[in-house]
C-alpha positions in Angstrom: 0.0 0.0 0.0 1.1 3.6 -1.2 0.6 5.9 1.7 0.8 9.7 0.4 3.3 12.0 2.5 1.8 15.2 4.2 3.7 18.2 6.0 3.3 17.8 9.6 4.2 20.8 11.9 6.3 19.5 15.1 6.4 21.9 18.1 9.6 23.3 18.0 8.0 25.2 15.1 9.6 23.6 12.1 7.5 21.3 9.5 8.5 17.6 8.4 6.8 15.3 5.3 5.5 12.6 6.8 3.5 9.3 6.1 -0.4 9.7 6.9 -3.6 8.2 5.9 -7.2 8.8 6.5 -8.8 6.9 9.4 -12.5 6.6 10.4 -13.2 5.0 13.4 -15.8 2.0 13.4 -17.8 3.3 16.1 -18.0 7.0 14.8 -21.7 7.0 13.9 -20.8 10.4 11.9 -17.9 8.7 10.2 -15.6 11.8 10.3 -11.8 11.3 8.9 -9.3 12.1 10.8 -5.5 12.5 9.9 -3.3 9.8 11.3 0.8 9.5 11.5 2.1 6.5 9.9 5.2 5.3 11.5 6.1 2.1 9.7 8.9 1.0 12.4 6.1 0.6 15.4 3.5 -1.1 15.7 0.9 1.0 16.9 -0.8 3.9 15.6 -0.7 7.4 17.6 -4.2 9.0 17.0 -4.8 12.8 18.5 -7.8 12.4 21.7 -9.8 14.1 19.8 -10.2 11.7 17.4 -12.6 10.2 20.0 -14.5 12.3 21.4 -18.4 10.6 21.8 -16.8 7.0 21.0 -16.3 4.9 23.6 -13.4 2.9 23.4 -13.0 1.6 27.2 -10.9 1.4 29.4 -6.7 1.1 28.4 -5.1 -2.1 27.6 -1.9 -0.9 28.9 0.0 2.4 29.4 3.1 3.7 28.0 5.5 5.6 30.9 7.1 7.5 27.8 6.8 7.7 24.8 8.7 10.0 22.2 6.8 11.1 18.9 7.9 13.4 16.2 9.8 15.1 18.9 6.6 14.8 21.0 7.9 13.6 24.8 4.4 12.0 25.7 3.9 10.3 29.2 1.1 7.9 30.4 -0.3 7.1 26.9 -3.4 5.2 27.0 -3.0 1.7 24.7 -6.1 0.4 23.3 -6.5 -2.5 20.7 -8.7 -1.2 18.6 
């Protein structure tokens, strides 16, 4: 699969190209896209909160202590298998 590149703005400011695809969630009953990192070296997929607000997805698997994302120094993550 052929994933197209966009620009993604990191915080310090500057803007890289990266991997993304459209998402919809299967419980969204509005079905609204939302923009989704691709990081082909990991296997999970960091989606923005937002992405689900009115769907509820339970309670976390797991948590990640740390977790370092396009220069993003995240900590407690929520995991959910999805």
């Amino acid at each position: 699969m052929r994933l197209p590149y966009e620009q993604v703005p990191l915080p310090s400011g500057r803007v890289e190209t990266r991997p993304c695809a459209s998402i919809v969630f299967d419980d969204d009953p509005d079905g609204v896209q939302y923009l989704a990192l691709v990081d082909s070296g990991s296997l999970r997929t960091v989606a923005p909160l937002s992405g689900f607000e009115g769907i509820n997805i339970g309670e976390p698997d797991e948590r990640i202590d740390n977790l370092y994302f396009a220069r993003w120094h995240l900590q407690d993550v929520p995991v959910h298998q999805i």
